[in-house]
N, C-alpha and C positions, 0 to 999 in steps of 0.2 A: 558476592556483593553484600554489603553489611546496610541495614536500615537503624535509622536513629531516631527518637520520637522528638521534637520539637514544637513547643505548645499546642499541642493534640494534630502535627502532621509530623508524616515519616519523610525524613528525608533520605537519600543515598549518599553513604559516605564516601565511595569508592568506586573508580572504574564503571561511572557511567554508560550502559549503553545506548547506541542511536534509539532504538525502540524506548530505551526508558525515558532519555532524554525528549523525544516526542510525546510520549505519554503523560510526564510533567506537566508539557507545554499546553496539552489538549486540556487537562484536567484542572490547571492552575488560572486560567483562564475565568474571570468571574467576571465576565460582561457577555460570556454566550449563557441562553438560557439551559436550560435543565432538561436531560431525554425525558420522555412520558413513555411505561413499557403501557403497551399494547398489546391485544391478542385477536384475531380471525382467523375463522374457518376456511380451508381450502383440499381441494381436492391432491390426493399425494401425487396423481399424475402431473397436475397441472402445473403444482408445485417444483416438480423434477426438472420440467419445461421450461420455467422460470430460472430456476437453480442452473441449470444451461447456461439461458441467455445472460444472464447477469455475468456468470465464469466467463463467457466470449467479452463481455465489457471489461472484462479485469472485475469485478466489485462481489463480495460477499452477498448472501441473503440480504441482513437488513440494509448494505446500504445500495443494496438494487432497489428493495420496497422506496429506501426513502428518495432515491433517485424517481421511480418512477411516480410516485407521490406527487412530487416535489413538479416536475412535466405535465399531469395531467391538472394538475395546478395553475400551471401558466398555461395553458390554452384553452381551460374552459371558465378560466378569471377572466381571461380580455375579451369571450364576447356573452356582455353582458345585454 
């Protein structure tokens, strides 16, 4: 795969893959806002336990965090 520099972006000149071509699409995207890296403290057990449940969801670490974030969000918004 050959990258190209195009007024300060790289672009792919060849044989696109789906992953790449998804990552374009994720990346090129300028009306989602911008990640914030974060950091907390957490027990490595509980963590493991986490790391679990997320893998039975299908979802990676962070986007179990943001998943679960994202849940206790909407049910402890609505009783206000």
């Amino acid at each position: 795969m050959a990258l190209r520099r195009v007024d300060g972006k790289e672009e792919i000149m060849q044989n696109e893959s789906l992953s790449g071509m998804k990552a374009k699409r994720v990346f090129s995207n300028a009306e989602k806002e911008k990640k914030i890296l974060t950091t907390f403290s957490i027990e490595p057990s509980f963590k493991s336990e986490l790391e679990e449940l997320f893998s039975d969801m299908g979802l990676g670490w962070a986007a179990g965090v943001r998943f679960a974030l994202r849940e206790f969000w909407k049910k402890y918004s609505e009783e206000d």
